[in-house]
MDAnalysis code that builds the backbone (N, CA, C; Angstrom):
import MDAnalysis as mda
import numpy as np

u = mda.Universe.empty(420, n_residues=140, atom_resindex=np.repeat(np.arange(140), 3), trajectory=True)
u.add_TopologyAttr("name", ["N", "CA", "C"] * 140)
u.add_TopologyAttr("resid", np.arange(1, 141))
u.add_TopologyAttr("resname", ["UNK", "UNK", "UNK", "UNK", "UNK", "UNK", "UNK", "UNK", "UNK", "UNK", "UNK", "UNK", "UNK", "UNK", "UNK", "UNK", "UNK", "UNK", "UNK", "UNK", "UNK", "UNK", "UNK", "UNK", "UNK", "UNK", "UNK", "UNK", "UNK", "UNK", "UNK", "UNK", "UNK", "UNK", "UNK", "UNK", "UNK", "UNK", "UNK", "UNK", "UNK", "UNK", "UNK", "UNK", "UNK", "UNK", "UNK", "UNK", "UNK", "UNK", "UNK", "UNK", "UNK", "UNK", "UNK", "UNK", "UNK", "UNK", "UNK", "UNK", "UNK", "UNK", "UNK", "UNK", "UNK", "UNK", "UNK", "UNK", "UNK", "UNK", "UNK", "UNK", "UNK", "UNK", "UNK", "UNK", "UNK", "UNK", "UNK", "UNK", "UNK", "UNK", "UNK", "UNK", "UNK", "UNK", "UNK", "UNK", "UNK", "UNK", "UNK", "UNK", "UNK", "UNK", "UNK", "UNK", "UNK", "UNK", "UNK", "UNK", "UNK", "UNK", "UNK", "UNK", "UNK", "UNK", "UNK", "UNK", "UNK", "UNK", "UNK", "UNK", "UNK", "UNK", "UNK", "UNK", "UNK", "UNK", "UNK", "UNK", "UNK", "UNK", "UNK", "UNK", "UNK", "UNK", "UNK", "UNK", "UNK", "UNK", "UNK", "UNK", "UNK", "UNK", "UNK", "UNK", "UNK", "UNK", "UNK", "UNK"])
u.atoms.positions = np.array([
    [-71.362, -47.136, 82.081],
    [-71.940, -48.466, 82.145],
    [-70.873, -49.544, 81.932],
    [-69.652, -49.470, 80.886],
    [-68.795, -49.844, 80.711],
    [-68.067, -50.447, 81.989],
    [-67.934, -49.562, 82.727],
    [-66.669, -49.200, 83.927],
    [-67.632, -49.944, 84.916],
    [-68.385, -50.316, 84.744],
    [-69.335, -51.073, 86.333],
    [-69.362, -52.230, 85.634],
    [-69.655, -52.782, 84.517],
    [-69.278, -54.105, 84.025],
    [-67.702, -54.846, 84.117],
    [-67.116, -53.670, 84.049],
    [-65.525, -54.428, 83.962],
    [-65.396, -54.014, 85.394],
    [-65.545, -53.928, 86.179],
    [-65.739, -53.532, 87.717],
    [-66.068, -55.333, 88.503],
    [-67.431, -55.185, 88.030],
    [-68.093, -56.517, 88.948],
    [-67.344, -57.953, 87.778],
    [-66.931, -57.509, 86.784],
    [-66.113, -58.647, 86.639],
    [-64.886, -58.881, 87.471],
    [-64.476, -57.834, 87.242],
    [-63.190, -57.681, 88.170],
    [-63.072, -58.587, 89.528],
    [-64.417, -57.911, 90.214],
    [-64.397, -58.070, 91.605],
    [-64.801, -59.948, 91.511],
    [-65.491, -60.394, 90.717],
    [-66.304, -61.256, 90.731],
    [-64.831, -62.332, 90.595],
    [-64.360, -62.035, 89.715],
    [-63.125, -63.106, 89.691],
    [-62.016, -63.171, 90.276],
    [-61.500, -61.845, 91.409],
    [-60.915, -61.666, 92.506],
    [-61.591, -62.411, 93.679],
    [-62.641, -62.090, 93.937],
    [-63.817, -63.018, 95.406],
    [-63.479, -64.497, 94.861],
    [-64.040, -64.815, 93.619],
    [-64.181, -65.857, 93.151],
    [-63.041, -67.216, 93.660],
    [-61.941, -66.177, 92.772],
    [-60.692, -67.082, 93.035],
    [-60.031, -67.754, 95.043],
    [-60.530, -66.596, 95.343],
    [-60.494, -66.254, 97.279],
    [-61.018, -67.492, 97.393],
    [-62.303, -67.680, 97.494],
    [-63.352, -68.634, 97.672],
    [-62.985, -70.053, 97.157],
    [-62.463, -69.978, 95.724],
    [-61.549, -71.392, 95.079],
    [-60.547, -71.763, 96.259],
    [-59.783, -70.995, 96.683],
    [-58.488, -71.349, 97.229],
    [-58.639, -71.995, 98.278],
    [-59.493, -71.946, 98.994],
    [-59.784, -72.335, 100.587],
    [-61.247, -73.058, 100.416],
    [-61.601, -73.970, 99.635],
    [-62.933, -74.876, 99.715],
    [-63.350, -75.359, 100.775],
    [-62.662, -75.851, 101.679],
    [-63.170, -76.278, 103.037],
    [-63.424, -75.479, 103.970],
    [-62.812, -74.023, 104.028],
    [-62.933, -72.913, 104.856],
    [-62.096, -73.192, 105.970],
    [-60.852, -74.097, 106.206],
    [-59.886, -74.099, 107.644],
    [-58.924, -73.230, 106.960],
    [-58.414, -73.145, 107.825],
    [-57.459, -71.807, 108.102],
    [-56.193, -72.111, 108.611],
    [-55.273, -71.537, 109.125],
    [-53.933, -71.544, 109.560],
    [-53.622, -72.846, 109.511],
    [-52.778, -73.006, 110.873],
    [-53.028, -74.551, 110.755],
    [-53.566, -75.805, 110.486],
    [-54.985, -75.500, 110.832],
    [-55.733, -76.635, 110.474],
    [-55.628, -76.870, 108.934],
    [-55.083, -75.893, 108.017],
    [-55.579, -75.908, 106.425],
    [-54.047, -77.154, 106.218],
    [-52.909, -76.841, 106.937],
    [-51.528, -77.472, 106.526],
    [-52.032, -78.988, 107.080],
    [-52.594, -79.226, 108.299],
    [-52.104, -80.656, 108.811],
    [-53.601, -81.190, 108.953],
    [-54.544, -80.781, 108.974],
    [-55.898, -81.246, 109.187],
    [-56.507, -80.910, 110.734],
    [-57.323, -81.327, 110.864],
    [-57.623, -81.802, 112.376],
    [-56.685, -82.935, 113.093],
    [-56.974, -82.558, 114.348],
    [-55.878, -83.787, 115.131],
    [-56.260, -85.466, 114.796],
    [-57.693, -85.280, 114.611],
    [-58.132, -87.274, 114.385],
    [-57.274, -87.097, 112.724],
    [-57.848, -86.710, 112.033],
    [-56.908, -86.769, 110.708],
    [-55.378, -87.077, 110.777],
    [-54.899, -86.127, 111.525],
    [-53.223, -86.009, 111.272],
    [-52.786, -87.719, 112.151],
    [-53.534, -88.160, 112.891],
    [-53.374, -89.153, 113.711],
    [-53.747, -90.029, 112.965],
    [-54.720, -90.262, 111.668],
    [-55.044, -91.293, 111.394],
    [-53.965, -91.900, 110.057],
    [-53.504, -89.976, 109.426],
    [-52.863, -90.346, 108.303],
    [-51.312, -90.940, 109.143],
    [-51.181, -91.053, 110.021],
    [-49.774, -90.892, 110.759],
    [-49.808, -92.309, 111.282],
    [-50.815, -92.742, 111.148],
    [-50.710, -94.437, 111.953],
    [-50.896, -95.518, 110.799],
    [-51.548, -94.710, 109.692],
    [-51.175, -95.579, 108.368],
    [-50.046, -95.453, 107.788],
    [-49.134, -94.600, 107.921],
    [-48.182, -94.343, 107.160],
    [-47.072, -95.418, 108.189],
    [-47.171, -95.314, 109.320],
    [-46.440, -95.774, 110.143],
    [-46.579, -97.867, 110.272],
    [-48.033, -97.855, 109.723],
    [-48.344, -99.411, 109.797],
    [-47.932, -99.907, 108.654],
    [-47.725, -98.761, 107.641],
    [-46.883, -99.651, 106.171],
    [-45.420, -99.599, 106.466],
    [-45.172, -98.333, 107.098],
    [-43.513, -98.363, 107.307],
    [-42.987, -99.467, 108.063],
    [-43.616, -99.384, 109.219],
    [-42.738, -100.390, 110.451],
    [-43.567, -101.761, 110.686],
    [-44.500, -102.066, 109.374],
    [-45.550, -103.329, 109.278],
    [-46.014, -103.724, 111.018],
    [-46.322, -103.268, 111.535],
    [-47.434, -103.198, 112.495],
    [-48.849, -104.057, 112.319],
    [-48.403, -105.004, 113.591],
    [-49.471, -106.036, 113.296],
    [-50.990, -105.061, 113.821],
    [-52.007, -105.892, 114.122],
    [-53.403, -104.829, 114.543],
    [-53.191, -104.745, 115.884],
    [-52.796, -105.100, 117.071],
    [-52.261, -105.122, 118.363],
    [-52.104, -103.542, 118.487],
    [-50.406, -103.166, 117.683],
    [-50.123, -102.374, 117.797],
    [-50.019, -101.151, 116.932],
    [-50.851, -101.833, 115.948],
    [-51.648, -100.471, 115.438],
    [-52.806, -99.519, 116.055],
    [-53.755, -100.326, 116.648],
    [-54.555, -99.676, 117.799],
    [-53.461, -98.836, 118.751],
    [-52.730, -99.396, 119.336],
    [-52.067, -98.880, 120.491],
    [-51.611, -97.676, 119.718],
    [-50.819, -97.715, 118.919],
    [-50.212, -96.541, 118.339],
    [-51.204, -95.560, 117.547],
    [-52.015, -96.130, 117.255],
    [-53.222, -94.850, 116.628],
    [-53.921, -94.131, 117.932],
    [-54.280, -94.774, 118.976],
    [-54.444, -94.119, 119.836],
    [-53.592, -93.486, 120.853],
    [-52.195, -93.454, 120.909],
    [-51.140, -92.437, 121.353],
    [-51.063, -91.145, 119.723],
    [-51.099, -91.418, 118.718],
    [-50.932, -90.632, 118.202],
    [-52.510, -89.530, 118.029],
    [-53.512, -89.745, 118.387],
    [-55.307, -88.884, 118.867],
    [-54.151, -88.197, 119.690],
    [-54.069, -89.205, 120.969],
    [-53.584, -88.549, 122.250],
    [-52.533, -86.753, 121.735],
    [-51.773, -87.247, 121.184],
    [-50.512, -86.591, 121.398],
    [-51.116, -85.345, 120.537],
    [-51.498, -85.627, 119.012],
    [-52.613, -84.756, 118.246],
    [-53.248, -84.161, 119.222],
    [-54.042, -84.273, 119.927],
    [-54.435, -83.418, 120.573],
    [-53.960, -82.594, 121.518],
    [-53.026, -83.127, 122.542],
    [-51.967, -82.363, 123.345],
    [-51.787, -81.351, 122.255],
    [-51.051, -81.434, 121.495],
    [-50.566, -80.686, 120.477],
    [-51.496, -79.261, 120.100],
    [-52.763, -80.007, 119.643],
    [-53.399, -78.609, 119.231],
    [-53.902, -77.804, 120.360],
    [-54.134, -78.515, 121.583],
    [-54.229, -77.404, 122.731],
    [-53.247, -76.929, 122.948],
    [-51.853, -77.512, 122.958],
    [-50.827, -76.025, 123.269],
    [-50.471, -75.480, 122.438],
    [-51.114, -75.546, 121.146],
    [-50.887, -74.568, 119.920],
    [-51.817, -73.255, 120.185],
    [-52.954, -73.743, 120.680],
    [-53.990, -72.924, 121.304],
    [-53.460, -72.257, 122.378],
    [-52.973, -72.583, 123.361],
    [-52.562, -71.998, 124.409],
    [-51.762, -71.402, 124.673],
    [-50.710, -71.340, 123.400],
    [-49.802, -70.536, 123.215],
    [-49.499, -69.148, 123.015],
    [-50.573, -69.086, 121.906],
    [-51.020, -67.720, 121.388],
    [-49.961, -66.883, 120.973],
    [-49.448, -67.782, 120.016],
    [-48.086, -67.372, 119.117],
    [-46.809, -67.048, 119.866],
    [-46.833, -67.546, 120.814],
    [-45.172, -67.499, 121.261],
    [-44.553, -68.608, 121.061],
    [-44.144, -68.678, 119.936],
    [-43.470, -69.630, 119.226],
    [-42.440, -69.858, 119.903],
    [-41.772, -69.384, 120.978],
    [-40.722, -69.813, 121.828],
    [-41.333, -71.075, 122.948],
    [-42.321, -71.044, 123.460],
    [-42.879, -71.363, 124.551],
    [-43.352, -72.782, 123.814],
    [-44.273, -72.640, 122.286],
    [-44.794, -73.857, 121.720],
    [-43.764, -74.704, 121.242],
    [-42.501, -74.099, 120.821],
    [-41.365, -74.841, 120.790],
    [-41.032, -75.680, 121.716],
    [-40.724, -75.311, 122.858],
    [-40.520, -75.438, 124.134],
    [-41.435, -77.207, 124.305],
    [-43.108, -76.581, 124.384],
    [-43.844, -77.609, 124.523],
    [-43.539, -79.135, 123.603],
    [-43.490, -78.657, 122.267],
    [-43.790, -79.682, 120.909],
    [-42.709, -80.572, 121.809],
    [-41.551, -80.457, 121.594],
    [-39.952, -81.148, 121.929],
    [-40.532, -81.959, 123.606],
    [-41.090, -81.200, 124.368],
    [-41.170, -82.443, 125.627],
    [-42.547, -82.926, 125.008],
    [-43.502, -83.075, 124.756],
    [-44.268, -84.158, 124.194],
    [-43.908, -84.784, 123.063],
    [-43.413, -84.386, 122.083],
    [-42.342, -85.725, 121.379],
    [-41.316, -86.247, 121.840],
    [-41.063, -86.028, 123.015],
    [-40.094, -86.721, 123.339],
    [-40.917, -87.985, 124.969],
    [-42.137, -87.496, 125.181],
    [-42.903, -88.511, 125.958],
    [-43.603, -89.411, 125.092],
    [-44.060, -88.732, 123.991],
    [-44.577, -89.526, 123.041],
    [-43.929, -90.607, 122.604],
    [-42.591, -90.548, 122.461],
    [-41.650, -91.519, 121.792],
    [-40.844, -92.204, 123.064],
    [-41.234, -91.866, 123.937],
    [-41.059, -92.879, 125.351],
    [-41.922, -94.205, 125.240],
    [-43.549, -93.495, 124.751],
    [-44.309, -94.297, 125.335],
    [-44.344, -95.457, 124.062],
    [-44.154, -94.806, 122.550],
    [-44.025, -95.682, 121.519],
    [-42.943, -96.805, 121.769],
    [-41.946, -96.821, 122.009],
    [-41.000, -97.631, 122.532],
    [-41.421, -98.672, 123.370],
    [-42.101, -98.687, 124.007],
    [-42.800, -99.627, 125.143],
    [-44.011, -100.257, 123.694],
    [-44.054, -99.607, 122.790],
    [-45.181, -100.161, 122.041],
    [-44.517, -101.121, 120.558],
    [-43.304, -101.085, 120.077],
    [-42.717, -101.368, 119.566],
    [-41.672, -102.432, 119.763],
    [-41.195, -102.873, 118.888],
    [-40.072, -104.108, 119.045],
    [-39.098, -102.767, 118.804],
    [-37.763, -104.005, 119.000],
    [-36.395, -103.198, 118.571],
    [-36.006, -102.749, 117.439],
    [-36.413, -103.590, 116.088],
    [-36.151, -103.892, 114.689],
    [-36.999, -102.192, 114.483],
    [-38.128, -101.988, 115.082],
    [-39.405, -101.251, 114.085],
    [-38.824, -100.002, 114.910],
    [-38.561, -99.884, 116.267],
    [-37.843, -98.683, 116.580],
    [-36.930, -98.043, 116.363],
    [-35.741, -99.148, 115.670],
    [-34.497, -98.333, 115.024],
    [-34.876, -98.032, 113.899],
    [-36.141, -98.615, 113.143],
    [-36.097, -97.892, 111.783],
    [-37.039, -96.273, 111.687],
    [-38.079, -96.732, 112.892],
    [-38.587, -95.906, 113.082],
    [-37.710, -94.197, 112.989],
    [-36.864, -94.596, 113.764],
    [-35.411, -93.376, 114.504],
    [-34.942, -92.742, 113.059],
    [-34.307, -93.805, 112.302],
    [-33.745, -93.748, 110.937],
    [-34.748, -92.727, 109.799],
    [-35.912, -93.379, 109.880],
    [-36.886, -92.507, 108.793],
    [-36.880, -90.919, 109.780],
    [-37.033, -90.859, 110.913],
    [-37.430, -89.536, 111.714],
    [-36.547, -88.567, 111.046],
    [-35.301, -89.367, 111.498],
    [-34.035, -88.474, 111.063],
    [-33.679, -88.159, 109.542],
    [-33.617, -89.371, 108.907],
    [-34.004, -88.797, 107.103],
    [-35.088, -87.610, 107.052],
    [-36.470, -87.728, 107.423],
    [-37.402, -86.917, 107.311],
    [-36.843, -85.052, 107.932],
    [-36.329, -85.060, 109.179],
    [-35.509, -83.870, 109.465],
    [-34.422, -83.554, 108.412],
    [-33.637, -83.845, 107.823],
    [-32.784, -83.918, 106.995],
    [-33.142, -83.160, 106.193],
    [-34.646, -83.643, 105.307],
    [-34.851, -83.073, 104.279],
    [-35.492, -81.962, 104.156],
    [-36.200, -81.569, 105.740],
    [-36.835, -80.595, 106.264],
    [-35.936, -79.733, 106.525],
    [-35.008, -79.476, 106.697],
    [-33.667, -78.491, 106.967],
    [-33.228, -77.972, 105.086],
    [-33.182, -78.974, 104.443],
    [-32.608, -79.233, 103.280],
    [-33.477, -78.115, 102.576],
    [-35.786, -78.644, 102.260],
    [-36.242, -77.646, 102.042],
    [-36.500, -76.231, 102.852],
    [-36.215, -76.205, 103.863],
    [-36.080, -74.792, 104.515],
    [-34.865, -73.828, 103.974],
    [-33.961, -74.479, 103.710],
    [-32.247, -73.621, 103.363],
    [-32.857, -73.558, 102.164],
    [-33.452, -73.952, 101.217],
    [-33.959, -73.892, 99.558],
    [-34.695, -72.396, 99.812],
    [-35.971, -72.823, 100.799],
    [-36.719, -71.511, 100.379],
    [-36.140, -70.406, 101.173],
    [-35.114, -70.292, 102.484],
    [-34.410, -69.393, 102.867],
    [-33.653, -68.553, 101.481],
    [-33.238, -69.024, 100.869],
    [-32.565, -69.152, 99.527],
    [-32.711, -68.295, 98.678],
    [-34.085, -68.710, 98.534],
    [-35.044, -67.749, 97.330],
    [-35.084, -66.769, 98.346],
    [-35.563, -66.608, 99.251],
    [-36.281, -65.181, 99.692],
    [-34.989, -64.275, 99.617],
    [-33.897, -64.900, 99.918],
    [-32.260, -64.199, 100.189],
    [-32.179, -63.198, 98.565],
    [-32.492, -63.952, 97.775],
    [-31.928, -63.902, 96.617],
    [-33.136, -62.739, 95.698],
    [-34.112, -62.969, 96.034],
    [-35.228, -62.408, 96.022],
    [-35.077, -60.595, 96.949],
    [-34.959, -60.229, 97.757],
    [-34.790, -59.663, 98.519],
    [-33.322, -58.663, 98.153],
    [-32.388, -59.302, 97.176],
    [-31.178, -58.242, 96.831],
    [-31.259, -57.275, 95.641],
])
């Protein structure tokens, strides 16, 4: 009787914790970046405090960034893990994407724009070599 009590405790706070971890129930991707209206909406506020964006071209740019959000998660979809191919994709739609922002922007808000991109890669290389790091080190 013992052994079935410490059993369904067991199990109960193993499920339990499962169930804590993931409250919303998304998964892979969607759990890191949201849905595409989300990632577009947090991405056009962040961008209207950065590069002070009057309402003109905050519309314009919240709605290239839906747009591109969505491109995005269909060829994430369409990929079906060939991370060579979605690579491939991401790089020519950020790079049309940031065609079309340019036409949406002054000069001042586009070079800073460029500046934060590139800080932001920087530090994304920076934490990747960190956790490359650990696993290296981890692993001997």
């Amino acid at each position: 009787m013992k052994k079935i009590v410490i059993l369904s405790i067991v199990f109960s706070l193993v499920f339990g914790t499962m169930a804590w971890a993931q409250p919303d129930g998304r998964r892979g991707g969607e759990r890191r970046g949201g849905d595409p209206t989300e990632r577009a909406e947090r991405l056009t506020t962040s961008m209207t405090e950065l590069l002070n964006l009057d309402e003109d071209q905050q519309n314009q740019v919240g709605d290239l960034n839906l747009e591109y959000a969505m491109k995005m998660r269909e060829s994430f979809q369409e990929s079906q893990g060939d991370r060579e191919a979605m690579r491939e994709t991401m790089i020519a739609l950020n790079q049309e994407k940031e065609e079309k922002l340019a036409t949406m922007l002054n000069e001042e808000q586009m070079q800073l724009y460029q500046e934060k991109k590139d800080e932001f890669r920087q530090n994304a290389r920076e934490r990747r070599g960190k956790r490359r790091g650990k696993r290296d080190s981890a692993s001997e």
